[in-house]
N, CA, C and O atoms as a GROMACS GRO file, in nm:
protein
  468
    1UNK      N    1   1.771  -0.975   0.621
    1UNK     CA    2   1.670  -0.961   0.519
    1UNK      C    3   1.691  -0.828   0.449
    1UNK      O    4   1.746  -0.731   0.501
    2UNK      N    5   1.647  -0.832   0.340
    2UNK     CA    6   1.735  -0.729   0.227
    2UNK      C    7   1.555  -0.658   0.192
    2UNK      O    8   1.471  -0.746   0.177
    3UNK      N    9   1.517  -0.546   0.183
    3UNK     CA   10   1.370  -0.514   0.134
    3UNK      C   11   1.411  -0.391   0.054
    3UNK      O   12   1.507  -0.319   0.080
    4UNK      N   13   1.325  -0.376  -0.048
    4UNK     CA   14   1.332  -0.256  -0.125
    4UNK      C   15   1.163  -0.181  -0.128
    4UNK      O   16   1.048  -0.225  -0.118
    5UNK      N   17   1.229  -0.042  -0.150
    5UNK     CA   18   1.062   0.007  -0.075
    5UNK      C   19   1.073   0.109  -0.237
    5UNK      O   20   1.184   0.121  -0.288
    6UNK      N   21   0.963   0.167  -0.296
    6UNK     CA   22   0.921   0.245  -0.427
    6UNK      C   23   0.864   0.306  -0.333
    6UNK      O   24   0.811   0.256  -0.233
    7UNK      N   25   0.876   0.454  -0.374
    7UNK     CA   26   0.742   0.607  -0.365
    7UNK      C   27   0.721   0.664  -0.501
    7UNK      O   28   0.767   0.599  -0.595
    8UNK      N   29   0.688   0.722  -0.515
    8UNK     CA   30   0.699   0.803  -0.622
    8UNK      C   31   0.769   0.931  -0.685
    8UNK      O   32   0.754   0.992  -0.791
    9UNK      N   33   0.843   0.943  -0.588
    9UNK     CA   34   0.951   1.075  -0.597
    9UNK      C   35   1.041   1.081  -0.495
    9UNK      O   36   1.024   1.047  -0.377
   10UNK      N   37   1.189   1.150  -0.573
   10UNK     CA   38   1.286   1.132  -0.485
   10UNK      C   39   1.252   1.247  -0.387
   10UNK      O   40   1.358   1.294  -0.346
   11UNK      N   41   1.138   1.314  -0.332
   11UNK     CA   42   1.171   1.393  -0.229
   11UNK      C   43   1.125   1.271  -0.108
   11UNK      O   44   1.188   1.220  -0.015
   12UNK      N   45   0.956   1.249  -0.170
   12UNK     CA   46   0.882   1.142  -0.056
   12UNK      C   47   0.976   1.020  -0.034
   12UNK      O   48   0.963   0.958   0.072
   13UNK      N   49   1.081   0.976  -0.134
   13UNK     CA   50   1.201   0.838  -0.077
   13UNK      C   51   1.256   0.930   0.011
   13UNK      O   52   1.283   0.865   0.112
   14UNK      N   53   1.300   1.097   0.033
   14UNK     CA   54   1.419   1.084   0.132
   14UNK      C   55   1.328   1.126   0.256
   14UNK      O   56   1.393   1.157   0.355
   15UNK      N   57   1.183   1.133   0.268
   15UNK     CA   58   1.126   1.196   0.364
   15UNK      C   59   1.081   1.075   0.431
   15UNK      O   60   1.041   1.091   0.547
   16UNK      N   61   1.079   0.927   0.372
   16UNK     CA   62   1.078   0.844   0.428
   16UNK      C   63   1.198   0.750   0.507
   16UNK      O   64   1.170   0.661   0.588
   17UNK      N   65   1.290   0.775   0.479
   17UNK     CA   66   1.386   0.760   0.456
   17UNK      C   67   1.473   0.790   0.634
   17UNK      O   68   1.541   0.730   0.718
   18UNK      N   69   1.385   0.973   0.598
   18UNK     CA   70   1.398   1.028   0.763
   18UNK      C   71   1.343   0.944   0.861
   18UNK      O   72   1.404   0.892   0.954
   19UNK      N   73   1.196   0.931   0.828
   19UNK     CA   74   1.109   0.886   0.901
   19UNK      C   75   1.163   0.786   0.941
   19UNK      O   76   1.164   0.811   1.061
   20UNK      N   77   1.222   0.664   0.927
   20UNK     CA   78   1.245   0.542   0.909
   20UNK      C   79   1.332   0.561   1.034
   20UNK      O   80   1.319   0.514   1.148
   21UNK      N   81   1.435   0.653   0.975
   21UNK     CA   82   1.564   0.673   1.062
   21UNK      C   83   1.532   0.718   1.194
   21UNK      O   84   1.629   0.718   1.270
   22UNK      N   85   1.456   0.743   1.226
   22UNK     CA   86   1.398   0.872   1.334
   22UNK      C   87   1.287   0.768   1.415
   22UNK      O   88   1.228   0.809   1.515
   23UNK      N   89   1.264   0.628   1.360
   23UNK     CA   90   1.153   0.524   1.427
   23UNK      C   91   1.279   0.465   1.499
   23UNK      O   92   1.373   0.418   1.435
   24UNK      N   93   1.277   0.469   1.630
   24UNK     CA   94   1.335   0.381   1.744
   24UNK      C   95   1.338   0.232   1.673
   24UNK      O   96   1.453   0.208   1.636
   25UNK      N   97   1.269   0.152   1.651
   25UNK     CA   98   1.268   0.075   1.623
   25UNK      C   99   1.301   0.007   1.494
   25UNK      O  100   1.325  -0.114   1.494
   26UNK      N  101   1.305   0.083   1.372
   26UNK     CA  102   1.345   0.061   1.259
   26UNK      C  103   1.508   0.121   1.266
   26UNK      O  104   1.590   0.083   1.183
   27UNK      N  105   1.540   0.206   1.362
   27UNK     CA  106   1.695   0.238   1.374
   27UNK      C  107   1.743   0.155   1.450
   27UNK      O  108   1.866   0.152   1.460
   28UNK      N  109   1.677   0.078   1.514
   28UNK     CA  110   1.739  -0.059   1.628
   28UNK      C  111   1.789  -0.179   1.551
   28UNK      O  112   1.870  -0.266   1.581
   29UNK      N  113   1.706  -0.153   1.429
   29UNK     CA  114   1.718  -0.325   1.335
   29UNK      C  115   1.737  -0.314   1.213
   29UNK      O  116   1.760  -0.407   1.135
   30UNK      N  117   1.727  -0.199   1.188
   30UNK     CA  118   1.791  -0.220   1.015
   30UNK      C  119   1.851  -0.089   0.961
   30UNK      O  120   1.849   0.021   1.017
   31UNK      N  121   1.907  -0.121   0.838
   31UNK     CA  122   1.980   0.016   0.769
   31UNK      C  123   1.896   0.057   0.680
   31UNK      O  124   1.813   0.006   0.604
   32UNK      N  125   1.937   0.168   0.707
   32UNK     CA  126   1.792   0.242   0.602
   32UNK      C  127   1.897   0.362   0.444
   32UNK      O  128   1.909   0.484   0.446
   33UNK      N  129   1.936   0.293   0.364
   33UNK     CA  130   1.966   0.371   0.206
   33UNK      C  131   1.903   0.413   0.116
   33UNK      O  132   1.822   0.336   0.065
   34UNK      N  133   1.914   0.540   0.068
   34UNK     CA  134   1.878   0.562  -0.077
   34UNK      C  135   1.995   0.481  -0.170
   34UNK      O  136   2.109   0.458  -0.131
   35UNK      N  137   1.931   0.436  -0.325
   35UNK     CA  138   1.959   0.357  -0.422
   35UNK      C  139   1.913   0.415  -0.495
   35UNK      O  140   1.802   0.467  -0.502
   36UNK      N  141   1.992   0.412  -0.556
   36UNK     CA  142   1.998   0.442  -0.747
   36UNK      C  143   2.054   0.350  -0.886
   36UNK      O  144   2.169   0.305  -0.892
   37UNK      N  145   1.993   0.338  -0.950
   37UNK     CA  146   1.998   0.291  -1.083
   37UNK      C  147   2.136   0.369  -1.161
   37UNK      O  148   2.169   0.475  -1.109
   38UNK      N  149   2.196   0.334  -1.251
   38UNK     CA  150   2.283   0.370  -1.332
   38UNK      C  151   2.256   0.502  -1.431
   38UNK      O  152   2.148   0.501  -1.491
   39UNK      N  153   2.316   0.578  -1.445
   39UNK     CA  154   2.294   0.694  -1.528
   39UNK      C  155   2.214   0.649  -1.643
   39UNK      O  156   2.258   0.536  -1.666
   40UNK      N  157   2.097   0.682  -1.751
   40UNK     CA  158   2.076   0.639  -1.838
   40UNK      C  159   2.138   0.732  -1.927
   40UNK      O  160   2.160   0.850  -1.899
   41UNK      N  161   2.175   0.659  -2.068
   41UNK     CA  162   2.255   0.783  -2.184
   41UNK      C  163   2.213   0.914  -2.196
   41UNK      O  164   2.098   0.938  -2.233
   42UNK      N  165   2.317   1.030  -2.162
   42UNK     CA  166   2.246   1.134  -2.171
   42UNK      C  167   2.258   1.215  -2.022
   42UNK      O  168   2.273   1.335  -1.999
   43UNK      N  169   2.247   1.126  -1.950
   43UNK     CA  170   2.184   1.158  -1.763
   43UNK      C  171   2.374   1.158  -1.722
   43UNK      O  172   2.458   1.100  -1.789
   44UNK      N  173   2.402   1.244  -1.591
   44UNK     CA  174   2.468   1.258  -1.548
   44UNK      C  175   2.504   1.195  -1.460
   44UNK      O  176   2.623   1.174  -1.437
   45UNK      N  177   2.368   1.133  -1.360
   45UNK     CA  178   2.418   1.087  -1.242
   45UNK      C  179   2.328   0.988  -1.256
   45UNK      O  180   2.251   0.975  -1.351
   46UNK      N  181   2.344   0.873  -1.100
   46UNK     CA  182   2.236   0.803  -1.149
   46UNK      C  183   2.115   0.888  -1.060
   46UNK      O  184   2.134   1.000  -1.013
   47UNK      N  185   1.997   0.815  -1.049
   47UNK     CA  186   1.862   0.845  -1.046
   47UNK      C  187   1.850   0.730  -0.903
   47UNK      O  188   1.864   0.608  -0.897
   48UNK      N  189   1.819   0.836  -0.794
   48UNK     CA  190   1.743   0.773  -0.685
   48UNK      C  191   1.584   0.733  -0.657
   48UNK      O  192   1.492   0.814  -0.649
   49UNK      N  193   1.574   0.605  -0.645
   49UNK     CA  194   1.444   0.563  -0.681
   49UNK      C  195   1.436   0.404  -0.574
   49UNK      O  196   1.376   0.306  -0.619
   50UNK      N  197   1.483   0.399  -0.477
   50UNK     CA  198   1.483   0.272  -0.442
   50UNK      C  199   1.481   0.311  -0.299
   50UNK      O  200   1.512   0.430  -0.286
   51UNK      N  201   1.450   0.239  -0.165
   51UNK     CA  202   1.490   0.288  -0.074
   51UNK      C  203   1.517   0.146   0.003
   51UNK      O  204   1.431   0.059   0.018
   52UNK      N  205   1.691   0.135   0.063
   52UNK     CA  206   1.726  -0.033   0.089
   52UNK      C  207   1.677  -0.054   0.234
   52UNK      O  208   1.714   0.033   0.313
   53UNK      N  209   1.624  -0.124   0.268
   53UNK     CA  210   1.661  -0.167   0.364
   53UNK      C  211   1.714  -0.294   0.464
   53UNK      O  212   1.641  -0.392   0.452
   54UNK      N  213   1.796  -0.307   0.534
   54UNK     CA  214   1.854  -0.403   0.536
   54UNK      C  215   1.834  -0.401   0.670
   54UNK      O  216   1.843  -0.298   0.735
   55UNK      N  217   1.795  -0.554   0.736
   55UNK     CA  218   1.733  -0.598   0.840
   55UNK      C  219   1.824  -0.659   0.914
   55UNK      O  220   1.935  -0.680   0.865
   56UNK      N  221   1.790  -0.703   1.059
   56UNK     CA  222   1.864  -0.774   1.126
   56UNK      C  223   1.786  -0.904   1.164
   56UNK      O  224   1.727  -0.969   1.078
   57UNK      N  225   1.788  -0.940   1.295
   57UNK     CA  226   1.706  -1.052   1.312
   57UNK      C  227   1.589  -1.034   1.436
   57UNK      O  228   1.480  -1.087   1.459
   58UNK      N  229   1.653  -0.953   1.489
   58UNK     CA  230   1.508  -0.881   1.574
   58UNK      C  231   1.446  -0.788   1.527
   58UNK      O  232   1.406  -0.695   1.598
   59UNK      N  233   1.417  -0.795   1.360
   59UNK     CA  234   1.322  -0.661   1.246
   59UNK      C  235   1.189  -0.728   1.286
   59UNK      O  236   1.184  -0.850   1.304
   60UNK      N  237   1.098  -0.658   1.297
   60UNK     CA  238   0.952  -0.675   1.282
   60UNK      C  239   0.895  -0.630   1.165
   60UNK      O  240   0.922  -0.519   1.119
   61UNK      N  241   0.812  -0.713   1.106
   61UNK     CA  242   0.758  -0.648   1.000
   61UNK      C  243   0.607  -0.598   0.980
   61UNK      O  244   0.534  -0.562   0.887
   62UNK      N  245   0.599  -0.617   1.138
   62UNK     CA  246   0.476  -0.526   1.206
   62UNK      C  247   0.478  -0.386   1.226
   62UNK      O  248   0.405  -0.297   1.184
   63UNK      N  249   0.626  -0.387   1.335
   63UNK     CA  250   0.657  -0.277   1.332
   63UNK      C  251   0.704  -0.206   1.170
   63UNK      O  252   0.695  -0.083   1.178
   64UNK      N  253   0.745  -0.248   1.043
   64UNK     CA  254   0.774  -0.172   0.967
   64UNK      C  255   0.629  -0.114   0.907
   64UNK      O  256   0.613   0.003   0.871
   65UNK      N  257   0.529  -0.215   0.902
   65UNK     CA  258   0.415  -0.179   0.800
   65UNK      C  259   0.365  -0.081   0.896
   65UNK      O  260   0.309   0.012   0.838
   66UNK      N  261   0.366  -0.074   0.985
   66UNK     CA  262   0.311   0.036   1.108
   66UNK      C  263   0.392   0.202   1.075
   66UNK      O  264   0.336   0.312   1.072
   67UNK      N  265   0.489   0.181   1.061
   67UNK     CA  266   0.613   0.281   1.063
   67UNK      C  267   0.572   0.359   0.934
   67UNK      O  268   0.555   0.480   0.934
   68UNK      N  269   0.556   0.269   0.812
   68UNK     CA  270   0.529   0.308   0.677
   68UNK      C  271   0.340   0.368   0.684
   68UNK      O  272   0.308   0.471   0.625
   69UNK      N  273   0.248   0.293   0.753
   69UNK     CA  274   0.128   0.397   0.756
   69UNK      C  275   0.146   0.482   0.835
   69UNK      O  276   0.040   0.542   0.855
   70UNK      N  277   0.252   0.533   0.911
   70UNK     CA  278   0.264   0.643   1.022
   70UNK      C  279   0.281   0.744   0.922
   70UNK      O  280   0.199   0.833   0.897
   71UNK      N  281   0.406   0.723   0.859
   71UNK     CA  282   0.454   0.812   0.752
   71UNK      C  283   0.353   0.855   0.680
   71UNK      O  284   0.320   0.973   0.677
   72UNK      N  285   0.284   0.744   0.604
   72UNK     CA  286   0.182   0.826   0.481
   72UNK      C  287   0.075   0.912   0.555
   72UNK      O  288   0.049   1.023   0.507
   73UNK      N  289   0.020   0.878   0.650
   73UNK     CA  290  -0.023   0.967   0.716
   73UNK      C  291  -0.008   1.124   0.713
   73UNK      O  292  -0.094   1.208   0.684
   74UNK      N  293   0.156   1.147   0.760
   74UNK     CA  294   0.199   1.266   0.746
   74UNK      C  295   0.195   1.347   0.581
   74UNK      O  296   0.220   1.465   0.554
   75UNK      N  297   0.157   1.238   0.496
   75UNK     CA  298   0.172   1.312   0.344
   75UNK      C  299   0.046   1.380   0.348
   75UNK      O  300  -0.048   1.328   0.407
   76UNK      N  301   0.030   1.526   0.273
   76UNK     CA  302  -0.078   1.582   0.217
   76UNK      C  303  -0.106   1.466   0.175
   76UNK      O  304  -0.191   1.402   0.236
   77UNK      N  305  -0.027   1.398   0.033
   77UNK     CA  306  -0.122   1.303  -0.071
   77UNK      C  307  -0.062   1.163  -0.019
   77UNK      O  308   0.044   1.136  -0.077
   78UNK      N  309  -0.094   1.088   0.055
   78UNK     CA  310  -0.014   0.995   0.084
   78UNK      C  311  -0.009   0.894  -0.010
   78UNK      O  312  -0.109   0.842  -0.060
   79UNK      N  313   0.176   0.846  -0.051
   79UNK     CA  314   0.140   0.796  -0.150
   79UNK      C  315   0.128   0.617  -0.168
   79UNK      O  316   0.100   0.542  -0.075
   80UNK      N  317   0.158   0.570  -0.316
   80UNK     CA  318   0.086   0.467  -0.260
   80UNK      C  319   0.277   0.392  -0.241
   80UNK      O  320   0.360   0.473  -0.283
   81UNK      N  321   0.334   0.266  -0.191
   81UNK     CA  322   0.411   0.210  -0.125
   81UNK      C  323   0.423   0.086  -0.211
   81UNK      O  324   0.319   0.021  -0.222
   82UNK      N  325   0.520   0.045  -0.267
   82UNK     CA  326   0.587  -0.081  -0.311
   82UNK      C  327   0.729  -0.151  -0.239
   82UNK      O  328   0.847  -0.119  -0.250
   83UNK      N  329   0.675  -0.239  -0.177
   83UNK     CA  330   0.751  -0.358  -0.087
   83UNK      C  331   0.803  -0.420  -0.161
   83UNK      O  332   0.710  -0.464  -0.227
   84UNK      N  333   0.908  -0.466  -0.210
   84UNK     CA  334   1.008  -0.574  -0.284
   84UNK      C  335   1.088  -0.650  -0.160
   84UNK      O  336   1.145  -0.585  -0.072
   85UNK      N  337   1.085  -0.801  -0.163
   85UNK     CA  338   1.164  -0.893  -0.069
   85UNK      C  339   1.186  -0.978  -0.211
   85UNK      O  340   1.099  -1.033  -0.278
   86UNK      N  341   1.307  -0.973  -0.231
   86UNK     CA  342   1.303  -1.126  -0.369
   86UNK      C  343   1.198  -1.091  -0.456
   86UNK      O  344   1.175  -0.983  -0.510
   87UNK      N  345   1.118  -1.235  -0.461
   87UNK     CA  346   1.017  -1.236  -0.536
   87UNK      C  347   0.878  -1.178  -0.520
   87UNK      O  348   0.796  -1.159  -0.610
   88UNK      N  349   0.865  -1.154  -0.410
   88UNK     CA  350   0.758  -1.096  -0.336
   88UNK      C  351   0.799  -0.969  -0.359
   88UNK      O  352   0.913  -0.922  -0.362
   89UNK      N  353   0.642  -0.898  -0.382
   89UNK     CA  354   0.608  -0.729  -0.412
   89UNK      C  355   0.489  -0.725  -0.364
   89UNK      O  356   0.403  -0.785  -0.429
   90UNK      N  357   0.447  -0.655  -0.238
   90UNK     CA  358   0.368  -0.579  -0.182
   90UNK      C  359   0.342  -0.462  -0.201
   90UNK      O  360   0.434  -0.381  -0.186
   91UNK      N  361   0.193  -0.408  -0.243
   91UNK     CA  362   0.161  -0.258  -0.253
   91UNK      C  363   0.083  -0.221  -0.144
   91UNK      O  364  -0.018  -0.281  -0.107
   92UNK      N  365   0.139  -0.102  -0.081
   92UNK     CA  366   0.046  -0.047   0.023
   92UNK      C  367   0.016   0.089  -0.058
   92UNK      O  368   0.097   0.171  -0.104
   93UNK      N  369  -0.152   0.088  -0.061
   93UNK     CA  370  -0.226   0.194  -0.115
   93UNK      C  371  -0.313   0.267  -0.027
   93UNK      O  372  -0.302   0.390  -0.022
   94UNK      N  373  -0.387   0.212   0.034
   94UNK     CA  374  -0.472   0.304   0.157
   94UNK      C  375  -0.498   0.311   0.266
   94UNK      O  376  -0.589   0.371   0.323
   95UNK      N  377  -0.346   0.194   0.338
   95UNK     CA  378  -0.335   0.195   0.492
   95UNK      C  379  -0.453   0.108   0.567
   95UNK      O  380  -0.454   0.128   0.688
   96UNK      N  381  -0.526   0.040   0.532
   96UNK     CA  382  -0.647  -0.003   0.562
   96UNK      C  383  -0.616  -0.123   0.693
   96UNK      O  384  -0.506  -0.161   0.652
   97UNK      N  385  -0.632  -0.181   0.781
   97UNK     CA  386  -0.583  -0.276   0.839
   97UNK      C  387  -0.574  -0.395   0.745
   97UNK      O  388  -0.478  -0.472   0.746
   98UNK      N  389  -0.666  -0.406   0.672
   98UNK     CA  390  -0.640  -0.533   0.563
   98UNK      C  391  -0.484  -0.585   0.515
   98UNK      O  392  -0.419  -0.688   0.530
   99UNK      N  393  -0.458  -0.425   0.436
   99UNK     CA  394  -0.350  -0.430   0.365
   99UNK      C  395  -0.270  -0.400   0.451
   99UNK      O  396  -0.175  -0.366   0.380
  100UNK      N  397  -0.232  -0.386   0.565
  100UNK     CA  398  -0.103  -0.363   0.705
  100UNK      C  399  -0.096  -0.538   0.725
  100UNK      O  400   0.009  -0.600   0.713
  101UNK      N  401  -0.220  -0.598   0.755
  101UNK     CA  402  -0.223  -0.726   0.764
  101UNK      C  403  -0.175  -0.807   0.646
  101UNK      O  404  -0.110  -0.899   0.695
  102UNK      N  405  -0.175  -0.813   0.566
  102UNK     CA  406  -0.119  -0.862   0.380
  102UNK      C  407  -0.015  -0.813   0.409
  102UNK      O  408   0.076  -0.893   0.385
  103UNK      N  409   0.028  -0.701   0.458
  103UNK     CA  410   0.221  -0.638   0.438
  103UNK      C  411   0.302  -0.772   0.481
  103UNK      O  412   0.385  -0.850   0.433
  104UNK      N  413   0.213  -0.744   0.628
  104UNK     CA  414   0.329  -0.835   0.726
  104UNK      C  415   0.274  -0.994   0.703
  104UNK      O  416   0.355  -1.083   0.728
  105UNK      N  417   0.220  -1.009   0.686
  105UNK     CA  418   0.225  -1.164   0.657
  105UNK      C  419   0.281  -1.209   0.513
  105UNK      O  420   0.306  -1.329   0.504
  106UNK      N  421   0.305  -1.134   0.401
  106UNK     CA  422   0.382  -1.155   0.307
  106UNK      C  423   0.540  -1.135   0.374
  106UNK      O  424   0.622  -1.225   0.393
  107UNK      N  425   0.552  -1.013   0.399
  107UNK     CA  426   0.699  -1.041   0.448
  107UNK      C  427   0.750  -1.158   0.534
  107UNK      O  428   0.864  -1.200   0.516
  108UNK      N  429   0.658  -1.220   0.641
  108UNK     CA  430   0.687  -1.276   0.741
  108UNK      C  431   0.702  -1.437   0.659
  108UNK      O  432   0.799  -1.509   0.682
  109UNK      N  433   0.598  -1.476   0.568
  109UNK     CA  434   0.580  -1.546   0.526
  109UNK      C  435   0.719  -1.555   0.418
  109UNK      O  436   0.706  -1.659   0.353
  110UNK      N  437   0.801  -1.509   0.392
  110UNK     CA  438   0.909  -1.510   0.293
  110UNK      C  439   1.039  -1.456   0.395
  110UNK      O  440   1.148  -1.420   0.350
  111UNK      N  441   1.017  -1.457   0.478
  111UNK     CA  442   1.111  -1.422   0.585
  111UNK      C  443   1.181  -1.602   0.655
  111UNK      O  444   1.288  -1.661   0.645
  112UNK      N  445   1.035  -1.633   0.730
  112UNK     CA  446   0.980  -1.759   0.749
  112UNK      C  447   1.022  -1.886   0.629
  112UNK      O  448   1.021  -2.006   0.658
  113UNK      N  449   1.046  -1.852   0.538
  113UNK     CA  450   1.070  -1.939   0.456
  113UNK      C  451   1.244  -1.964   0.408
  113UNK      O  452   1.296  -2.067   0.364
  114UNK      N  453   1.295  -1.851   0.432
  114UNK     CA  454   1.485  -1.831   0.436
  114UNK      C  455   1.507  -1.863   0.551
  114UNK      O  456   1.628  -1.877   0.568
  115UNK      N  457   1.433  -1.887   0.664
  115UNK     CA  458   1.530  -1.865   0.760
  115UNK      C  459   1.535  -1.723   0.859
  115UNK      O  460   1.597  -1.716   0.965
  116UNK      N  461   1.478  -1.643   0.816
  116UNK     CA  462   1.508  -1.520   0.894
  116UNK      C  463   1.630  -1.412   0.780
  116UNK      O  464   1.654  -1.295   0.809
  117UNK      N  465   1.682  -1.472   0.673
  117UNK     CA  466   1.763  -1.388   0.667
  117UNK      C  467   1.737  -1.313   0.551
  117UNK      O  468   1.808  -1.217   0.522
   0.00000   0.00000   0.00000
């Protein structure tokens, strides 16, 4: 399973990024990249703004939505979180159990529907 995660700045993508790397469990099951878009005219390099992650088949997406309110936690301003799977886009904004519950059942539910992959 292929997921793309939005923050709002390339410091909070690479501080999540750590975080991710540094969760036992998200380093057990998936790869964790910064991504970037193409230089726009003018720009030198491209622009990091994406953060990949790429799953295996024992990924939880309990354990990720857990992993991701651990993190915002740690922000002074915690920010708000955009989930991309395919067609599916999840926003996590205020950590609430609601929206941890909506994470993972959208993912699971489009997970569940490929196959796992």
């Amino acid at each position: 399973m292929q997921l793309e995660v939005r923050v709002a700045s390339v410091g909070e993508l690479r501080s999540l990024q750590s975080w991710l790397r540094s969760d036992p469990e998200a380093r057990r099951a998936a790869t964790v990249d910064v991504r970037g878009n193409a230089p726009r005219p003018g720009e030198m390099g491209a622009t990091l703004d994406v953060l990949q992650l790429v799953t295996e088949n024992g990924w939880s997406a309990a354990s990720f939505a857990l992993a991701l309110v651990a993190w915002r936690r740690t922000r002074p301003r915690p920010p708000r979180v955009e989930i991309r799977r395919g067609d599916t886009v999840v926003v996590l904004t205020d950590g609430s159990d609601e929206e941890i519950e909506r994470v993972v059942r959208a993912l699971e539910a489009d997970r569940d529907e490929d196959g796992g992959q």
